[in-house]
C-alpha positions in Angstrom: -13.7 -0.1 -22.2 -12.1 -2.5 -24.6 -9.4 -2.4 -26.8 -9.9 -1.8 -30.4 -8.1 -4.3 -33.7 -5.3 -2.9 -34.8 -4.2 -4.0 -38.9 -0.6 -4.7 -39.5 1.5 -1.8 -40.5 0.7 -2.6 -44.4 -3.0 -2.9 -43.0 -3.3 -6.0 -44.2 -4.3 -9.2 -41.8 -2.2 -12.3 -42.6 -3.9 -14.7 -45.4 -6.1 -12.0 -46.4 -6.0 -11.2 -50.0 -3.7 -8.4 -51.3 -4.6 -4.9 -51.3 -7.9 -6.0 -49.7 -7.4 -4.9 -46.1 -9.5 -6.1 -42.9 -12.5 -4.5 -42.3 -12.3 -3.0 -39.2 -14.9 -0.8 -36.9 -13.9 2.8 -35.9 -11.2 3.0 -34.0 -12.7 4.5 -30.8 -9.4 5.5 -29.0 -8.0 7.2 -32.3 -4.0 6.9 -30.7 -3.7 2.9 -30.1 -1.3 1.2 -27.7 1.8 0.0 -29.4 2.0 -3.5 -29.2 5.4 -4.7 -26.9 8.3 -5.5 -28.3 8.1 -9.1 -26.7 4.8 -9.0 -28.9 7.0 -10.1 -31.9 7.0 -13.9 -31.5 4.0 -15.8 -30.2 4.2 -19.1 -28.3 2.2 -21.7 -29.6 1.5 -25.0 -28.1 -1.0 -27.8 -28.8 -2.8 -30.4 -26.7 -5.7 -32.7 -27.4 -8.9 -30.8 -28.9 -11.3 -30.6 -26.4 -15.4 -30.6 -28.1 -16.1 -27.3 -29.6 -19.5 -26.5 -29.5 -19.2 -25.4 -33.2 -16.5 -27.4 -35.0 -14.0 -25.2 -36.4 -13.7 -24.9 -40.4 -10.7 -26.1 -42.8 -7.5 -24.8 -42.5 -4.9 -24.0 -39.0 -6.7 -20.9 -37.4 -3.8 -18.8 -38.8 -6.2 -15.8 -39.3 -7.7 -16.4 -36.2 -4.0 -16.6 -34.3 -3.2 -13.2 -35.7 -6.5 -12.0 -34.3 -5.7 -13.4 -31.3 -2.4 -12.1 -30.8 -2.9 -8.7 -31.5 -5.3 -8.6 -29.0 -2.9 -10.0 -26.5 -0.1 -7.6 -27.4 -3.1 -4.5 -27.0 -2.8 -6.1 -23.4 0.7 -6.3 -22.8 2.4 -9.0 -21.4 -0.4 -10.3 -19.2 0.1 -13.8 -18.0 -2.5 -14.9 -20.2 -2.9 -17.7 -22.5 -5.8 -18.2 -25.1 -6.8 -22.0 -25.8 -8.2 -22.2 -29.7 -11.1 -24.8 -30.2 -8.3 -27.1 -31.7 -6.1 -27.0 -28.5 -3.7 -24.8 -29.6 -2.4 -22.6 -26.9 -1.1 -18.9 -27.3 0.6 -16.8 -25.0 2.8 -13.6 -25.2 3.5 -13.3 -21.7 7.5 -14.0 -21.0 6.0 -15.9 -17.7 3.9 -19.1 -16.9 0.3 -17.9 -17.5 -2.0 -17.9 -14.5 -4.6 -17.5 -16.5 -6.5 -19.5 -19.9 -8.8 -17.8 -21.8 -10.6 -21.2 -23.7 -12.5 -20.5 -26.8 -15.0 -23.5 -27.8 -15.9 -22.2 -31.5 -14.6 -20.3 -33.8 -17.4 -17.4 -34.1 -16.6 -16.4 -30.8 -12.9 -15.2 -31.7 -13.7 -13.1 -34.0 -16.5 -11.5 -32.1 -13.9 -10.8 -29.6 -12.0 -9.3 -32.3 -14.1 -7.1 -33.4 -15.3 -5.7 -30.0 -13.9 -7.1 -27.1 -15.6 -4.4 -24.9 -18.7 -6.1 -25.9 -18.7 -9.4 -27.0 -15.9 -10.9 -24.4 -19.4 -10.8 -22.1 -21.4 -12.0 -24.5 -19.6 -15.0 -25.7 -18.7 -15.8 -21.7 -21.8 -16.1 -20.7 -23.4 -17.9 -23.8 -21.0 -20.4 -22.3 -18.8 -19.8 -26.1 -15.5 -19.6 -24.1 -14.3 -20.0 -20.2 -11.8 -18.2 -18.0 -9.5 -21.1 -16.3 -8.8 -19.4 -13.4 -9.4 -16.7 -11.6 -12.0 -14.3 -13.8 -11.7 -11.1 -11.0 -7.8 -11.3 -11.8 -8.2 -11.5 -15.4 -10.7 -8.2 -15.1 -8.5 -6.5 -13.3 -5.0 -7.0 -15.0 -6.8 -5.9 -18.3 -8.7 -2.9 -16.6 -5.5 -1.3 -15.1 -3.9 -2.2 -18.3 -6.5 -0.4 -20.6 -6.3 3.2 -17.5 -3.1 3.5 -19.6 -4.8 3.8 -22.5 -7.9 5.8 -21.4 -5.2 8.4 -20.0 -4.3 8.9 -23.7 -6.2 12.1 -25.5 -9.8 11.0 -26.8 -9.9 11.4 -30.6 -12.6 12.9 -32.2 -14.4 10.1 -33.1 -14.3 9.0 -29.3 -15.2 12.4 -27.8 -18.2 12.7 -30.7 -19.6 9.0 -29.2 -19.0 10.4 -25.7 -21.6 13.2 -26.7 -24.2 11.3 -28.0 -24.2 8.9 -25.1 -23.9 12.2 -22.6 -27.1 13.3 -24.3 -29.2 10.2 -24.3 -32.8 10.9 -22.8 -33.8 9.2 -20.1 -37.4 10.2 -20.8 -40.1 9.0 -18.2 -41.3 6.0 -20.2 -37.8 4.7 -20.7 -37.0 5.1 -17.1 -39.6 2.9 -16.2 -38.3 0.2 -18.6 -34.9 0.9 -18.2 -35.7 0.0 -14.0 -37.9 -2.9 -14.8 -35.5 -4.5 -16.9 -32.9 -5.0 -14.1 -35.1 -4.2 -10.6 -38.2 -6.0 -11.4 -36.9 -9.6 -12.0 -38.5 -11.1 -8.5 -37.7 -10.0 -4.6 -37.3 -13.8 -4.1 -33.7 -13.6 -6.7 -32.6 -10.6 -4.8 -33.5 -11.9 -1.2 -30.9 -14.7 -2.0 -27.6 -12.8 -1.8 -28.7 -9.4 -0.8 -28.7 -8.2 3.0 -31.9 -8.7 5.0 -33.3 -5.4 4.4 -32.6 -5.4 0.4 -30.2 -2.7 0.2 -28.9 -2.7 -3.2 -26.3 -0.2 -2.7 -22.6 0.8 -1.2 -22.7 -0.3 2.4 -20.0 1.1 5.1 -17.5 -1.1 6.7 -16.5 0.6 10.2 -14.0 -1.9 10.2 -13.5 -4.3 7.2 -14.2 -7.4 9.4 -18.1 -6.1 10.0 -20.5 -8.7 8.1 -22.8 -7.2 5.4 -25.6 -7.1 7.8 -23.5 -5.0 10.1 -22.3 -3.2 7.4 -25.7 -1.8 5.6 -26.9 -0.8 8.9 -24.0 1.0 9.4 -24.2 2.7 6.2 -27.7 3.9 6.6 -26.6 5.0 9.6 -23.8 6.9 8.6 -26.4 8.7 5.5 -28.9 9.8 8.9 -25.7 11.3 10.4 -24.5 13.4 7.6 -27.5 15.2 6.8 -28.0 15.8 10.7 -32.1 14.6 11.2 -33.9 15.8 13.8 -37.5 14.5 15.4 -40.4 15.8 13.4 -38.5 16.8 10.5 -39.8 15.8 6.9 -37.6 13.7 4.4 -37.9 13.0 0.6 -35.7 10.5 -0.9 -35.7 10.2 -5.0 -35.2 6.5 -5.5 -35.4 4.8 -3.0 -35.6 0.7 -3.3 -37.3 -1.5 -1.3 -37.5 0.9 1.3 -35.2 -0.2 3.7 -33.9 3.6 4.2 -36.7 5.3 4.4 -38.2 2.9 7.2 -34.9 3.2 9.4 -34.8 7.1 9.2 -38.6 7.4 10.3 -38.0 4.6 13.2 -34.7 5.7 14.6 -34.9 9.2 13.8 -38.7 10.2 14.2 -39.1 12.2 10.8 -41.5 11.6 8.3 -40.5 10.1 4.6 -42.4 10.6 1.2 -40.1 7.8 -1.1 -40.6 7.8 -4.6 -39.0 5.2 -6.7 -40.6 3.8 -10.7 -40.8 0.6 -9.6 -43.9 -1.2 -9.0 -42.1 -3.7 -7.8 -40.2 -2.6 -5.2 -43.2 -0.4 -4.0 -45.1 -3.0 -3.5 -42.7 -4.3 -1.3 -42.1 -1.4 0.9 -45.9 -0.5 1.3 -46.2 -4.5 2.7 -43.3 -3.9 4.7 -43.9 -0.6 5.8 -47.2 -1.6 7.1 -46.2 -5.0 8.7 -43.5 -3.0 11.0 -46.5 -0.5 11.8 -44.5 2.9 9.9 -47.5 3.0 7.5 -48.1 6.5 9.3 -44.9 8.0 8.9 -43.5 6.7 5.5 -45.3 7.0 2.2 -43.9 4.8 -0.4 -45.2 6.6 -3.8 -44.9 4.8 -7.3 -43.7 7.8 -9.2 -41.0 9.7 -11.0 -38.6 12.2 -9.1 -39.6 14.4 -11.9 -42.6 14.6 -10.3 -41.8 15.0 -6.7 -44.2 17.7 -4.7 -44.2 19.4 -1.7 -41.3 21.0 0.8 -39.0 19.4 3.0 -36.3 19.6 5.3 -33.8 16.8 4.0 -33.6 15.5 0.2 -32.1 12.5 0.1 -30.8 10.2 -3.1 -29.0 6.9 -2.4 -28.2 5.6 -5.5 -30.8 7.1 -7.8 -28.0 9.8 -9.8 -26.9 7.0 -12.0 -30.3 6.5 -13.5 -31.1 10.4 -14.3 -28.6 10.5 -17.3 -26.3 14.1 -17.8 -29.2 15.1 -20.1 -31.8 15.8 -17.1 -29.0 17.1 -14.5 -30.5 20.1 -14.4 -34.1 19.0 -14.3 -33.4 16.9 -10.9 -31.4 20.5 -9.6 -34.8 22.3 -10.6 -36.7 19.3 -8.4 -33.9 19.9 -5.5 -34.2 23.3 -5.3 -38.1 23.3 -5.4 -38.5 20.7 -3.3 -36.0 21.8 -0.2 -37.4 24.9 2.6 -34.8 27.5 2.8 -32.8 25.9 5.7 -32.6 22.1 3.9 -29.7 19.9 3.0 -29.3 16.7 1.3 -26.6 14.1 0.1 -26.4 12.7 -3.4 -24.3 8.9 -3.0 -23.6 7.9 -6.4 -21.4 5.1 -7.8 -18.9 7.9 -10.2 -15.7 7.9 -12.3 -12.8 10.4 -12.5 -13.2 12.2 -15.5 -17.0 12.5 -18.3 -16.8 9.1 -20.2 -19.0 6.7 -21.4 -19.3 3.7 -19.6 -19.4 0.0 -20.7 -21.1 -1.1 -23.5 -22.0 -4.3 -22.6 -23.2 -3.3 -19.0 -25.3 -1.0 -20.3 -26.7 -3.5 -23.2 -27.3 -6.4 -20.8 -27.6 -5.1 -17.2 -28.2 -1.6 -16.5 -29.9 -0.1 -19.4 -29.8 4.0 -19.4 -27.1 4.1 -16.5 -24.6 7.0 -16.6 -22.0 7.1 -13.4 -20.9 10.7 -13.5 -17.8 12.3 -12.6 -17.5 14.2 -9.4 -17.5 17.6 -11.5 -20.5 16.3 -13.2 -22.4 15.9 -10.1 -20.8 19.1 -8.3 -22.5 20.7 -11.5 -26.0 19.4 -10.1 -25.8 21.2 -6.8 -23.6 24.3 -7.3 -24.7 26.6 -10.2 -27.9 26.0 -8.7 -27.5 27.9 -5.4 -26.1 24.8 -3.2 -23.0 24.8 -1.2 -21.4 21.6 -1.1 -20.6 20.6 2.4 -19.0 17.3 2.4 -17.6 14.8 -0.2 -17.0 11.3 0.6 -15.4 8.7 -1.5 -16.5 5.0 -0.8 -14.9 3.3 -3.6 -13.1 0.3 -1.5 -16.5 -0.1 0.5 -17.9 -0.9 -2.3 -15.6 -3.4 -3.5 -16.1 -5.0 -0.3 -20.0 -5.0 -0.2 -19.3 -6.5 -3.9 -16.8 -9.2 -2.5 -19.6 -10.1 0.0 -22.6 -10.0 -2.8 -20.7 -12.1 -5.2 -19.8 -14.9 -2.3 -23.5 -14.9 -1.3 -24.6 -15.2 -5.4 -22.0 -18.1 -5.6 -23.6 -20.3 -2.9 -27.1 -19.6 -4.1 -25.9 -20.6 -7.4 -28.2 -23.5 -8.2 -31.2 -21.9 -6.7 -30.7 -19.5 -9.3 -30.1 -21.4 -12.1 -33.7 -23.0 -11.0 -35.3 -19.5 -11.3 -33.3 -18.7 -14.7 -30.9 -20.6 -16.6 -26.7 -21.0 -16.7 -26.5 -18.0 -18.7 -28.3 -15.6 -16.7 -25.8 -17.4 -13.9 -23.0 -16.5 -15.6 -24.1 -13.0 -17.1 -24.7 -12.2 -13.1 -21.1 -13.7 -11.9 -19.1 -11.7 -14.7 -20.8 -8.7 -14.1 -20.7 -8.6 -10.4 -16.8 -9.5 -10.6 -16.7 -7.1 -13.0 -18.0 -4.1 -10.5 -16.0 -5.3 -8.0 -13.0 -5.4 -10.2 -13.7 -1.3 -11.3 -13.9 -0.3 -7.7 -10.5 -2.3 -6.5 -8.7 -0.4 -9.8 -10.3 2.7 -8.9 -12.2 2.0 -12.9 -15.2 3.2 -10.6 -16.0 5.7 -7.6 -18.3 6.0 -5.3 -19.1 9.6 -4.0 -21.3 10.7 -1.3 -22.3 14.7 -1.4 -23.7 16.9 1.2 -24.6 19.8 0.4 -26.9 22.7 1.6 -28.6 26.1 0.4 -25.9 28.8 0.2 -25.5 31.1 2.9 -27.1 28.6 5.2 -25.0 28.7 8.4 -27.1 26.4 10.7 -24.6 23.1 9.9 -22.1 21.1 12.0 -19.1 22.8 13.3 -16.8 19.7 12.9 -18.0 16.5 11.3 -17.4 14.6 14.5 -21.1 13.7 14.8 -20.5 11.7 11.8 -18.4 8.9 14.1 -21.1 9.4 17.1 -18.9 11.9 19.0 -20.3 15.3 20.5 -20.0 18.3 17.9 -19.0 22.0 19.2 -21.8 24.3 18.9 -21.4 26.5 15.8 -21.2 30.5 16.6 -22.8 31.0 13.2 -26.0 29.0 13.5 -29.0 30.4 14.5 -30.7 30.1 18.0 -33.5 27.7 16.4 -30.7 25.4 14.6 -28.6 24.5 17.0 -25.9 22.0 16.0 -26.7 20.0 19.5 -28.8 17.4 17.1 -25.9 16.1 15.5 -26.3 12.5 15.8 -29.0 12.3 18.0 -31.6 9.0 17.7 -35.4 8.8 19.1 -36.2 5.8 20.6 
């Protein structure tokens, strides 16, 4: 989240007239950062204007220097400087700046200004300013620096817009356009940096030197493992991609998937896929809701799905777990998650994930356990996924101009800042990524140890029954 304008102490911006103060938004922290003592004096320098694309007005940008300023000193001492379209330069940092923030008109200061949360995206990829330098350092200095501020108590006003987002529906119709909007852009964009098998999600490094290839098989792997499947067993998973999951649990495992997922799209590819590889028999890839998931099974799975549902319809998908699951199932929810209920970033959720919530680990606990689910296993992935990020962004880079040939520079650039972005939020711990399994209470047919997790033979369980033996731990069909 970004920081917020503060007035001077009078509340009155330099060259503004007197007793009219700025107009400001809400504050949505309520108890600001004090700016740093070294915040008092500003460096200036000047070089040659470069072009603005919008040529500034009359007078020296001292308005837009205070502006400017303020927002640095929110920041603390971040070895940062900001180039005005005029050339002059401004730090506060008491060091060499690594990095230069370059503004190429005037409009797009002040849109910073006002909401930097929002419009720092915005103005970067309309191409209104540059980061010269390294843009996943400048993300994550300023997202550890603004953890201080989030550990600070929410104010009303910020608890009050943390409710209203919490309780935004994700009805069935705005799903489907909330998915399209970022899922249904073309295969052929996503086949260029994604792995071979389009998995969109957290893979799992076995050792940080494994490829991505290596890596999402591993992962899907390691999701077959946990939730202990067994020949002839039926699976449901609630979301599930292009399919890539469901195929390798009904080829390595033997069991029988019904996928759902709300996009066409993606459908459409699994159904071709699932019947080129001849699994046409044992998966069926249906174009629906999970809301609207039917039938019992043995294994619910949801890779990635939980961030789409929204806190507002947490208890509808518990209602669809618990209907959907025979008296002996389990399941694992993987979900990308933060520490603590707060809303998440507004310009993400403006430009690319429409609807997206990522819930805290109470929040998704709260799915499973009032609801008569024990919680087995918990899992946090969060440096995987920076890693399968790391690799995602490298791949987008060098497919760069193929993708400006589908699109255009700014969808380029919206892409690059919010992939770096992600990444960023997982290194600085911003962002989690849980995996849950979980079972019905009182179900004592599970894994003694979770050593079948890592491939190695598990100890049979005393409390299991004869017909649930936990000899199946890990164990592949041909």
């Amino acid at each position: 989240m970004g920081p917020t304008l503060q007035t001077d102490v009078a509340g009155q911006a330099p060259g503004s007239p007197p007793g009219r103060p700025v107009s400001l938004p809400p504050d949505r922290t309520t108890q600001p950062l004090s700016p740093p003592a070294a915040c008092a004096e500003t460096t200036v320098s000047e070089e040659p204007p470069r072009a603005a694309r919008t040529a500034p007005g009359k007078g020296s940008y001292r308005l837009e220097r205070w502006l400017i300023r303020n927002l640095l000193c929110r920041l603390g001492r971040l070895p940062v400087a900001v180039v005005l379209p005029d050339g002059q330069e401004l730090t506060v940092a008491d060091q060499t700046p690594e990095i230069r923030v370059r503004f190429h008109d005037r409009r797009a200061i002040w849109l910073l200004a006002l909401d930097p949360e929002l419009y720092f995206g915005d103005c970067y990829m309309e191409g209104r300013l540059d980061v010269e330098g390294d843009l996943g350092r400048l993300l994550q200095m300023v997202f550890q620096r603004l953890a201080l501020e989030d550990k600070r108590p929410a104010g009303l006003a910020t608890r009050l817009l943390r409710l209203l987002r919490r309780s935004a529906s994700n009805t069935l119709e705005r799903s489907r356009r909330n998915v399209a909007h970022h899922y249904d852009i073309g295969d052929a964009f996503y086949e260029l940096w994604l792995d071979k098998e389009l998995l969109y999600t957290c893979a799992y490094f076995p050792h940080p030197d494994a490829d991505l290839e290596q890596a999402q098989q591993a992962k899907m792997e390691h999701v077959c493992r946990k939730v202990w499947l067994r020949p002839g067993e039926t699976v449901v998973e609630a979301g599930c991609g292009w399919g890539a999951l469901a195929l390798y649990m009904a080829r390595h495992y033997g069991v029988r998937v019904h996928a759902y997922n709300i996009s066409r799209n993606q459908i459409a590819y699994a159904r071709r896929r699932a019947k080129a590889e001849g699994l046409d028999d044992r998966v069926q890839f249906i174009e629906d809701d999970y809301r609207n998931i039917r039938g019992e099974f043995d294994v619910f799975v949801s890779i990635g799905m939980l961030e789409h549902v929204g806190p507002a319809h947490y208890t509808t998908l518990a209602k669809v777990i618990d209907r959907s699951l025979k008296p002996d199932g389990r399941g694992i929810l993987h979900s990308i998650g933060r520490d603590r209920p707060m809303e998440g970033d507004r310009w993400i959720s403006r430009r690319i994930f429409p609807g997206a919530y990522a819930p805290s680990l109470q929040e998704m606990l709260d799915v499973l356990e009032p609801h008569g689910f024990s919680v087995l296993d918990v899992e946090n992935l969060r440096l995987h996924y920076a890693l399968t990020l790391q690799h995602w962004l490298d791949r987008f880079e060098k497919a760069r101009d193929q993708v400006v040939q589908m699109f255009d520079e700014r969808f380029v650039r919206m892409w690059r800042l919010y992939l770096t972005g992600a990444r960023t939020a997982f290194i600085t711990g911003t962002l989690q990524l849980f995996q849950i399994v979980f079972s019905r209470t009182g179900q004592n047919a599970i894994p003694w140890t979770r050593a079948g997790v890592y491939g190695q033979p598990v100890p049979p369980n005393p409390y299991a029954r004869s017909d649930a033996s936990s000899q199946h731990q890990g164990t592949q069909t041909s």
